[in-house]
C-alpha positions in Angstrom: -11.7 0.5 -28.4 -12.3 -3.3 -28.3 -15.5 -4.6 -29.5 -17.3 -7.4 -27.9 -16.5 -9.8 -29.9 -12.8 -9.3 -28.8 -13.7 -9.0 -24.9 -15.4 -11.9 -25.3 -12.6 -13.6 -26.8 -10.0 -12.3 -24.5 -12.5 -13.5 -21.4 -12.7 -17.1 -22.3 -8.8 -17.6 -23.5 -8.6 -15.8 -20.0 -10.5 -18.4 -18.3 -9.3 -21.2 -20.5 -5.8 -20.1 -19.0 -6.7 -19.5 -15.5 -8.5 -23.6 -15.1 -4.8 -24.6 -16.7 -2.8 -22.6 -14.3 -4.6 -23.1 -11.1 -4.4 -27.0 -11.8 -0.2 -26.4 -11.7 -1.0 -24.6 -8.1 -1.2 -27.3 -5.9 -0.6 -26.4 -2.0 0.0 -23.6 -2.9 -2.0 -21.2 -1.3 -4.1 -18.5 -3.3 -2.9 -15.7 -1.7 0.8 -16.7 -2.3 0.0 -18.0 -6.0 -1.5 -14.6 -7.3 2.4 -13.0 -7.1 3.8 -16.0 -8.8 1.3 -16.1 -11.8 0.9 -12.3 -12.0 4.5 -11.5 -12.2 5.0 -14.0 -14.6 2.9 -12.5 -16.4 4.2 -9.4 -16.3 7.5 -10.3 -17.5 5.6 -12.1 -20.4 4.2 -9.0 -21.6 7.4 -6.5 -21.2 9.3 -9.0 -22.7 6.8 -9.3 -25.7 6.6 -5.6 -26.4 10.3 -5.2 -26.5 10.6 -8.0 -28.9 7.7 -6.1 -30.8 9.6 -3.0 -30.9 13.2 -4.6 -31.7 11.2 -6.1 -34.5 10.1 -2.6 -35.6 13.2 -1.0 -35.2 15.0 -3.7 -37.2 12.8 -3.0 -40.2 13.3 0.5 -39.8 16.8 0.0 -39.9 17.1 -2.4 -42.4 15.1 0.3 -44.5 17.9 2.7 -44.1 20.6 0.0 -45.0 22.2 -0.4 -41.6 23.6 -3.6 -41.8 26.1 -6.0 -39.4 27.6 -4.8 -36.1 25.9 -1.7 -36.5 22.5 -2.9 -36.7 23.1 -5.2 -33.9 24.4 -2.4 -31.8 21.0 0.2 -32.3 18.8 -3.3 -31.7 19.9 -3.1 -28.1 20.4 0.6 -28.1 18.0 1.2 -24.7 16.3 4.8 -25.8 15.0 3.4 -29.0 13.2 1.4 -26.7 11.8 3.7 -23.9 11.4 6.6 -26.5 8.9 4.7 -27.1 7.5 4.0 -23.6 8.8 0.2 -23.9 10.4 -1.2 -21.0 14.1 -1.9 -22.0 14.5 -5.3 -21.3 17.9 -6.9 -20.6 18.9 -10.0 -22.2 18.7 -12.3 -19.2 15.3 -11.1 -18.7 14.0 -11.2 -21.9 11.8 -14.5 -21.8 12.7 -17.1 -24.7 16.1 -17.0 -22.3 13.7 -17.6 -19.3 11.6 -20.6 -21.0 14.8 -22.1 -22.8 16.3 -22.8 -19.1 12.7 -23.6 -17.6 14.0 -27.5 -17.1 17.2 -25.9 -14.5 16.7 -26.8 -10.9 17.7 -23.3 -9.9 14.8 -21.5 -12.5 13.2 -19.8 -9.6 16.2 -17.8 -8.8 17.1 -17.2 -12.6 13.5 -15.4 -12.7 14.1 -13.3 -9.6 17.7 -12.6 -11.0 15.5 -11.6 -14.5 12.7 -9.0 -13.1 16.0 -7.9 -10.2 17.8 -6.6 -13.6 13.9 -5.3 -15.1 13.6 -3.2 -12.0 17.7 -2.2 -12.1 17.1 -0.9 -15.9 13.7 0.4 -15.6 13.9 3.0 -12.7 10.2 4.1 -12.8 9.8 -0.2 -11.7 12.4 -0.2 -8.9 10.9 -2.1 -5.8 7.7 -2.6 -7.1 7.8 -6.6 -9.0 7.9 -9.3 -7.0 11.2 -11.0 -6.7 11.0 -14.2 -4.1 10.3 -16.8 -6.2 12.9 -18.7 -4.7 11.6 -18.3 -1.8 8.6 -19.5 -2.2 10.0 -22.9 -2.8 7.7 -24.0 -6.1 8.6 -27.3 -7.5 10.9 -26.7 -10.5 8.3 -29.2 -12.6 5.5 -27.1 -11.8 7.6 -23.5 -12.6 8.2 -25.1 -16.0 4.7 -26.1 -16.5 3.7 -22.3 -15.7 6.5 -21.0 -17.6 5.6 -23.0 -20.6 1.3 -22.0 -20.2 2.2 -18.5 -20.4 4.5 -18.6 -23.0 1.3 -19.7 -25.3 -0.1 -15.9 -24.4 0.5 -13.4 -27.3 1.4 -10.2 -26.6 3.2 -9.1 -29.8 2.1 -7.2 -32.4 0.2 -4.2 -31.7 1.3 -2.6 -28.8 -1.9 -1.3 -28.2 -4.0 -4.0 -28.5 -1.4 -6.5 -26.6 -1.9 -4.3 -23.7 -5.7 -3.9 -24.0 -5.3 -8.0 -24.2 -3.4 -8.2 -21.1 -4.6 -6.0 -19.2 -8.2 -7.6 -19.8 -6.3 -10.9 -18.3 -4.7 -9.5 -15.7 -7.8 -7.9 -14.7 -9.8 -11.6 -14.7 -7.1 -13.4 -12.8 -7.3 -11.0 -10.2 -10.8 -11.2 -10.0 -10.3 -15.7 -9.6 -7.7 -15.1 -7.3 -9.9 -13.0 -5.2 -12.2 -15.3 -5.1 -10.3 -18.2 -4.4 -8.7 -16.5 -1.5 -12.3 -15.4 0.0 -12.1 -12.6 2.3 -8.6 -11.8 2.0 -9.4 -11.2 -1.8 -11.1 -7.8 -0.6 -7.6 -6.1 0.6 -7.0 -6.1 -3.2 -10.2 -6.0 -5.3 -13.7 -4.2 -5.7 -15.6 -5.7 -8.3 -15.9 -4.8 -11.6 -19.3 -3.5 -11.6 -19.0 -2.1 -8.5 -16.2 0.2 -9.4 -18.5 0.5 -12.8 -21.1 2.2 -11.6 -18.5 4.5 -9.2 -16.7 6.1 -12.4 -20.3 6.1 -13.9 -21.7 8.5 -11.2 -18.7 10.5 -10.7 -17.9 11.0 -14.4 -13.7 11.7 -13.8 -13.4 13.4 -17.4 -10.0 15.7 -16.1 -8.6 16.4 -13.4 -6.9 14.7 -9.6 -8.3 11.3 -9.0 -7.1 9.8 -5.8 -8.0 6.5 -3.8 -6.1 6.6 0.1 -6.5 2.3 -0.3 -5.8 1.8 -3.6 -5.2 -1.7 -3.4 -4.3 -3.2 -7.2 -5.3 0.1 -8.4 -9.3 -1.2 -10.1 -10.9 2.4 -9.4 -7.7 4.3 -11.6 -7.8 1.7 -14.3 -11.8 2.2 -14.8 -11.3 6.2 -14.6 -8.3 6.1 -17.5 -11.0 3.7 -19.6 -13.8 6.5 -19.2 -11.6 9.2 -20.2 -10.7 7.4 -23.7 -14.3 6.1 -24.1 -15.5 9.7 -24.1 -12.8 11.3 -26.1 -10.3 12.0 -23.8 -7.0 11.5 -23.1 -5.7 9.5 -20.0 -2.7 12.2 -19.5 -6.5 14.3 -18.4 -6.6 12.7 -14.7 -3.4 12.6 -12.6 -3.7 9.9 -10.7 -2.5 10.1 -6.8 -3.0 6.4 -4.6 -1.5 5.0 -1.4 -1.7 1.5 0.1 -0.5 0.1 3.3 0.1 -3.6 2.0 4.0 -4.2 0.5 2.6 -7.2 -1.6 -0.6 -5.4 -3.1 1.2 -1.8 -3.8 3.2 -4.4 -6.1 0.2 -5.4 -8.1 -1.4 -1.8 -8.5 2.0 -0.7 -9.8 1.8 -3.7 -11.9 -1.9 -3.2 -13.1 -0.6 0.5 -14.0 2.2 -0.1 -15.4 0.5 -2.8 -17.8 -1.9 0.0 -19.4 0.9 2.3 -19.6 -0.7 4.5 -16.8 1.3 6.9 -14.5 0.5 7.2 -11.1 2.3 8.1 -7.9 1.2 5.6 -5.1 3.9 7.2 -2.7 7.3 5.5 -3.0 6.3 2.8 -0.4 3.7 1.3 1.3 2.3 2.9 4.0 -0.8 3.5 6.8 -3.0 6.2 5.4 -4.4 7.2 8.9 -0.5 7.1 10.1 1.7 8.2 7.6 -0.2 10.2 4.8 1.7 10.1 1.6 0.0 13.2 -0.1 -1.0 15.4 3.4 -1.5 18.6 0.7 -3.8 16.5 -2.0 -6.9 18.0 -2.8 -8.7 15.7 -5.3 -11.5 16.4 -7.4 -12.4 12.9 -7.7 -12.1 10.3 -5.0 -13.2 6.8 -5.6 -12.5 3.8 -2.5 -13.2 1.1 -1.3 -12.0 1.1 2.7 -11.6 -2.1 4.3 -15.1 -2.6 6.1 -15.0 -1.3 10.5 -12.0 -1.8 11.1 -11.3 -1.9 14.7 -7.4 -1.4 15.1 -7.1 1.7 12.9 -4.9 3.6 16.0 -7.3 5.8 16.5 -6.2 6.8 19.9 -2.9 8.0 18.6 -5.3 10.4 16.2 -7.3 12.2 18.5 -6.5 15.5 17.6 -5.6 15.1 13.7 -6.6 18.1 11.5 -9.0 15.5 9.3 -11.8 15.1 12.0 -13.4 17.9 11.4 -16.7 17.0 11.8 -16.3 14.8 15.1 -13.7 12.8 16.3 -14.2 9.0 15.3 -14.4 6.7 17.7 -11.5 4.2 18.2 -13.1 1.3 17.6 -14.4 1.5 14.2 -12.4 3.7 11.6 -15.6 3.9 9.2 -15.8 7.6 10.4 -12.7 8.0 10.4 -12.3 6.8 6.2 -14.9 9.0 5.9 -13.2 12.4 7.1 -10.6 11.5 5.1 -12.3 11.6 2.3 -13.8 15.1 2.6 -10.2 16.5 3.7 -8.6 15.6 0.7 -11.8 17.0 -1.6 -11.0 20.1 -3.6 -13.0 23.1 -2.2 -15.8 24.5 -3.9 -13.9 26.6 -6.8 -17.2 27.7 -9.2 -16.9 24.2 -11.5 -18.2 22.0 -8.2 -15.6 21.3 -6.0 -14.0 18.1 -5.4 -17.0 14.7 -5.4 -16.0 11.6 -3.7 -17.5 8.1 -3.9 -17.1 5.1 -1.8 -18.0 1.8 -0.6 -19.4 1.4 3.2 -20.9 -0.9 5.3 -24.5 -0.1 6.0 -24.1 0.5 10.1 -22.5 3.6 8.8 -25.9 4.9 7.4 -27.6 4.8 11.3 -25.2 4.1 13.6 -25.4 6.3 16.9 -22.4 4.9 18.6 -18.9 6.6 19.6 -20.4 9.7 18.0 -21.0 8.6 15.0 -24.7 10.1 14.9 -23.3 13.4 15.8 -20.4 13.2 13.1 -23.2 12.1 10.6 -25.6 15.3 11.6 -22.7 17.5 11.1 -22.1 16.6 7.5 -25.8 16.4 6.6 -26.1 20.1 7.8 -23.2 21.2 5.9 -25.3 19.2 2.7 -22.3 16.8 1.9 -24.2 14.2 1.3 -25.2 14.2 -2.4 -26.1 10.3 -2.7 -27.1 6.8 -1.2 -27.3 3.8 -2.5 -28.1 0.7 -1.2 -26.5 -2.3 -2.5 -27.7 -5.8 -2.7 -26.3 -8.8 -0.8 -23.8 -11.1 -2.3 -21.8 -8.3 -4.5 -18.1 -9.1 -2.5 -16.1 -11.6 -2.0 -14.8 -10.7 1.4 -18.7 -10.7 2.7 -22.2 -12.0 1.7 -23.7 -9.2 3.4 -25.5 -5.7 1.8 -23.5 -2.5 1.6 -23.8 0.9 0.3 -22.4 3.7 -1.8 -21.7 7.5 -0.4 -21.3 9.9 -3.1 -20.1 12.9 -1.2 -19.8 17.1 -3.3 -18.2 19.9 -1.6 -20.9 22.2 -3.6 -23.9 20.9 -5.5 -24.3 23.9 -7.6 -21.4 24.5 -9.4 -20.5 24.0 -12.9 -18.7 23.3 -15.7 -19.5 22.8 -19.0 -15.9 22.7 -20.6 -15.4 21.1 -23.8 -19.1 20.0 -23.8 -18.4 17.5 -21.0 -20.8 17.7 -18.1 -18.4 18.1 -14.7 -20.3 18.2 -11.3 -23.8 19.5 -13.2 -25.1 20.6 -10.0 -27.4 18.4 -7.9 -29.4 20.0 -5.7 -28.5 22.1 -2.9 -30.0 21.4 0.2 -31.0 18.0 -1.0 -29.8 14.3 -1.0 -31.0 11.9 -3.7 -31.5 7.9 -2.0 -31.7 4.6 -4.3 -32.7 1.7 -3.2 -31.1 -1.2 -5.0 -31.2 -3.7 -2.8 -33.6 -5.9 -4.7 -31.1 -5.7 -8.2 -28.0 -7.8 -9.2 -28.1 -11.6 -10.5 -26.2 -14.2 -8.9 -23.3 -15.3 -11.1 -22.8 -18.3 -9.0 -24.1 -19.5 -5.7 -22.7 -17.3 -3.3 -21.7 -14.0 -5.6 -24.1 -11.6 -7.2 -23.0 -9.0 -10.0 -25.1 -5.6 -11.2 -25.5 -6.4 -14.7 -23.9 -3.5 -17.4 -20.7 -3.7 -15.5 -19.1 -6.9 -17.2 -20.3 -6.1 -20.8 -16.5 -4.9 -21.7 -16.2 -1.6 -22.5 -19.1 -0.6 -25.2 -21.0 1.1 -22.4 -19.0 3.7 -21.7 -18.7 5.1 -25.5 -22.2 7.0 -25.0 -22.9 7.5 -21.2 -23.4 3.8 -21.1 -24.9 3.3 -24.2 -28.1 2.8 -25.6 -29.3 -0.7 -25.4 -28.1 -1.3 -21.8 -30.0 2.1 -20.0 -32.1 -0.6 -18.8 -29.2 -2.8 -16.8 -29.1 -2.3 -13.2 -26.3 0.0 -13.5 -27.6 2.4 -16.4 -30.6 2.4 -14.2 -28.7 4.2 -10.8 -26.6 6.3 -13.1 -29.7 7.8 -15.3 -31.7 8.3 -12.0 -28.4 10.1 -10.9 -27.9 12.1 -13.6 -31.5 13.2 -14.4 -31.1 14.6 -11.0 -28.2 16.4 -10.9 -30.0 18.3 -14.1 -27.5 16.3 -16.6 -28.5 17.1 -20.3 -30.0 13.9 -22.3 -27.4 12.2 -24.0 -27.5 12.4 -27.5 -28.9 9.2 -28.3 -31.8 9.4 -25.9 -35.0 9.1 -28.1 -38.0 10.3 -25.8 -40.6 8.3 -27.7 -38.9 5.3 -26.8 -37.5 6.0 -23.7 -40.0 8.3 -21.8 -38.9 11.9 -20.9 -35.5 12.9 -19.9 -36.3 14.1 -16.5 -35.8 13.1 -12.8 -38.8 11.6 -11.0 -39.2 10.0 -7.6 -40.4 6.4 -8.3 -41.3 4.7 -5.3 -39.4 1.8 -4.2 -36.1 3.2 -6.3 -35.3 6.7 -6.0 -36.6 9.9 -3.8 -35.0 13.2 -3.7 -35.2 14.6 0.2 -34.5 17.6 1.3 -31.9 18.3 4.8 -35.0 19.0 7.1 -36.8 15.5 5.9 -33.5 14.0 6.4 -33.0 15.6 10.1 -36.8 14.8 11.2 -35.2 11.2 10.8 -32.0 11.9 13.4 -30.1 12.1 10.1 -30.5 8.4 9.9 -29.4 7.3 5.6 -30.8 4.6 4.7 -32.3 4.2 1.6 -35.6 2.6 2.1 -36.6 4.9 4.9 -37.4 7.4 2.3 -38.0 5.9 -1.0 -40.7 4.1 0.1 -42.8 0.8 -1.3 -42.7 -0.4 -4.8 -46.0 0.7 -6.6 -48.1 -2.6 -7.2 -49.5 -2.5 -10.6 -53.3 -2.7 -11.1 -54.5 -6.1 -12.4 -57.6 -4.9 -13.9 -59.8 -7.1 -11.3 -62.6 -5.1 -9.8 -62.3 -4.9 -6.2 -65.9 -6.2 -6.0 -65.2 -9.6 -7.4 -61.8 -10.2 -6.2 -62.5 -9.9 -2.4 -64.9 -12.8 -2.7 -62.7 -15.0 -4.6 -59.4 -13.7 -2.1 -62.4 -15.2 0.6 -62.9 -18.0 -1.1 -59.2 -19.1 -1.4 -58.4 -18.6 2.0 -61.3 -20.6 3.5 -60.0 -23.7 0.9 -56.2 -22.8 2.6 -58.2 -23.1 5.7 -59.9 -26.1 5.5 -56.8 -27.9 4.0 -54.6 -27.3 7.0 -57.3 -28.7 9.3 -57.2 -31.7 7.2 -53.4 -31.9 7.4 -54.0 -31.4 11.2 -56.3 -34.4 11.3 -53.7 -36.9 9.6 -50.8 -35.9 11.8 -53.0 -36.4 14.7 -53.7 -39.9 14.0 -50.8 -40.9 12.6 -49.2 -39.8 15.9 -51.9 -41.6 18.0 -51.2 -45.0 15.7 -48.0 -44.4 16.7 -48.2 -44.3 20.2 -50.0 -47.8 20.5 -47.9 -49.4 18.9 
């Protein structure tokens, strides 16, 4: 696991390179940009950990006194290579070919020509790289100066680490691009610490972990880093996706690919409402991020489909509709918990009464689906300044299972839903986007159950007040003299545990800060006795200084008006 020190490292070369490559973008647009500088990339790094592994093999070989046309025959021998899960790469694609012809006119198409014979060599790749950079028409001079940028990135060495480098870029640059392209950026990222805290309150330690709108695949990579953190391995979680857009299926197989990750995202893109890729899935972890009431979801081609169990959605908002999805794909209860699901959603879809929505919403709270709300503050997105929220749904909140020492599903309560409100946490990054702090602290958090010196950041804050109430055993660090009792407790303002007949006496209506109440003020020590008087005495100076202000305005006005 990377220390710190070596996030922090990776993060600023990873900015340092972004500033020099989005100066070579010019009008280019974002949104087209991402594929060029992201596939590039790619091909950087598969082309680095061949080399890496021809060098190793060479060494190996030379060791055994293999020498002439004999050595040079094994050093392109493709199963040494993919043995050991390294892409073979083929000598037109490997990329000192690439940058030695970066000055040719026609460099665009010898790149597509390069990742064409990738994909033709590396089945598991085929139709999932981007390949029109000729089309695209990019200045030749400005392919070279990209070309040439990226060819300064490392990526030999330690295969492990390269890709733990990597994949930290890739990861930033898709975070820039998202912001650069503004709301468009949301059809392919969540947030890091939004998908943080997701994988922190689920806990994905084995088992199927599926996201219907994958996009470029955040909410798998974050599930394989919580397996290793905790001991696991990331062949624990099988990982099942499906996205609709051809160019963003392309990054999450990229992503995956990248961190060596294994995934089957359907072998095209495709509508989950329309065409669902895994109709016989049931997941025991589902994490999303649906695109936010989306109107033209075909709903009136769905009228009748097997998901809507609860109520039919109405057509013009598929909210509903995301959500029945999500419990239809959950594993039943099984005696470990059932399947959990947790996902982003706009907050009309805590009170909203229209189309049925109400009714679909009653339905689910009686059949105590609901295991958790949390409010969100403004600011967290890039496709939208305003506040969402966070449904954590359970199929049973009793179950559980204890294997290997690993807390899975510890319960909850039944018949109860736990609310957070935490609306007034985050800190704005910059002007328009806010972050929850302990999710961009790289990846020390997760080695403990978010580790000791950050249970105070917003996000160990939700995920403790989750845990405690699910009855989740203290970690093994928690010290009780310094950190209080390990124990849930309603705290006004935060947190409130509600039972289904509170929640009904409230038309089923979610939102947080209906039930958790007022902050508690603390007590300044002023007896009431002499702060009234001195409250009094304040306001009649406020009082007396607006009449004052009153006066001058007045004749000010009146020197005005004659002139």
């Amino acid at each position: 696991m990377a220390n710190d020190t070596t996030n922090n490292s990776d993060l600023a070369y990873a900015d340092t390179l972004w500033k020099s490559a989005d100066t070579l973008r010019g009008q280019i647009d974002a949104a087209e940009y991402k594929h060029v500088v992201l596939g590039l990339l790619f091909l950087k790094y598969v082309s680095d950990s061949f080399e890496s592994r021809r060098a190793e093999l060479k060494a190996e070989l030379e060791a055994d006194n293999i020498k002439g046309d004999q050595l040079e025959s094994l050093l392109e021998n493709r199963d040494e290579y993919t043995a050991e899960r390294v892409f073979w790469v083929p000598p037109e694609s490997r990329w000192l070919n690439l940058q030695n012809q970066a000055t040719r006119a026609d460099i665009s198409t010898l790149i597509d020509d390069a990742i064409l014979a990738v994909e033709r060599d590396n089945p598991t790749l085929k139709g999932k790289l981007p390949r029109d950079y000729a089309r695209r028409g990019i200045e030749p001079v400005k392919m070279k100066g990209l070309i040439d940028l990226i060819a300064d990135i490392g990526f030999k060495g330690d295969r492990d680490k390269a890709r733990d480098t990597l994949g930290r870029v890739y990861e930033y640059f898709l975070g820039k691009f998202a912001q650069a392209e503004g709301k468009l950026g949301g059809e392919f990222y969540t947030p890091r610490c939004i998908v943080r805290l997701m994988v922190e309150m689920l806990e994905p330690y084995e088992g199927r972990v599926y996201d219907p709108c994958c996009g470029s695949a955040g909410m798998f990579v974050q599930s394989e880093r919580f397996v290793e953190a905790h001991g696991g391995q990331r062949t624990d979680i099988s990982i099942f996706g499906q996205e609709s857009n051809p160019t963003t299926w392309r990054l999450a197989h990229m992503n995956l690919a990248i961190r060596g990750i294994e995934a089957n995202l359907g072998s095209q893109p495709a509508d989950t409402f329309l065409r669902n890729l895994h109709p016989d899935l049931k997941a025991d972890y589902i994490l999303a991020n649906p695109p936010f009431n989306v109107s033209d979801w075909s709903g009136k081609l769905l009228q009748d489909d097997v998901r809507w169990r609860y109520g039919t959605p109405p057509t013009g908002n598929a909210n509903y509709a995301w959500i029945q999805h999500f419990i239809h794909h959950l594993a039943p209860p099984n005696g470990h918990g059932g399947g959990v699901a947790g996902f982003v959603m706009a907050n009309g879809s805590l009170s909203s009464g229209s189309g049925g929505e109400g009714d679909i919403r009653q339905r689910m709270v009686e059949a105590d689906l609901v295991d958790c709300i949390v409010a969100l503050p403004a600011q967290l997105f890039y496709t939208t300044g305003i506040p969402v929220c966070l449904w954590f749904l359970t199929r049973d909140k009793t179950g559980k299972n204890l294997k290997n020492g690993c807390p899975h599903r510890e319960g909850g309560r039944a018949g109860e839903t736990l609310f957070i409100d935490a609306r007034k946490f985050g800190t704005l990054q910059e002007r328009t986007l806010r972050v929850l702090t302990g999710g961009d602290d790289g990846e020390t958090l997760l080695a403990d159950g978010m580790g000791d010196p950050n249970h105070d950041s917003d996000i160990g804050r939700i995920v403790y007040a989750f845990r405690q109430w699910r009855g989740e055993p203290a970690p093994e660090w928690w010290d009780e003299k310094k950190h209080g009792e390990w124990a849930y407790r309603d705290i006004p303002g935060f947190c409130k545990a509600v039972n289904t007949e509170q929640i009904k006496k409230h038309d089923c209506v979610l939102t947080p800060g209906r039930y958790v109440g007022a902050e508690e003020q603390e007590d300044d020590g002023e007896p009431f006795a002499e702060k009234y008087p001195r409250l009094l005495a304040d306001l009649e100076k406020c009082f007396a200084e607006g009449e004052r202000l009153t006066a001058t305005v007045r004749e000010r006005l009146a020197s005005v008006a004659r002139g």
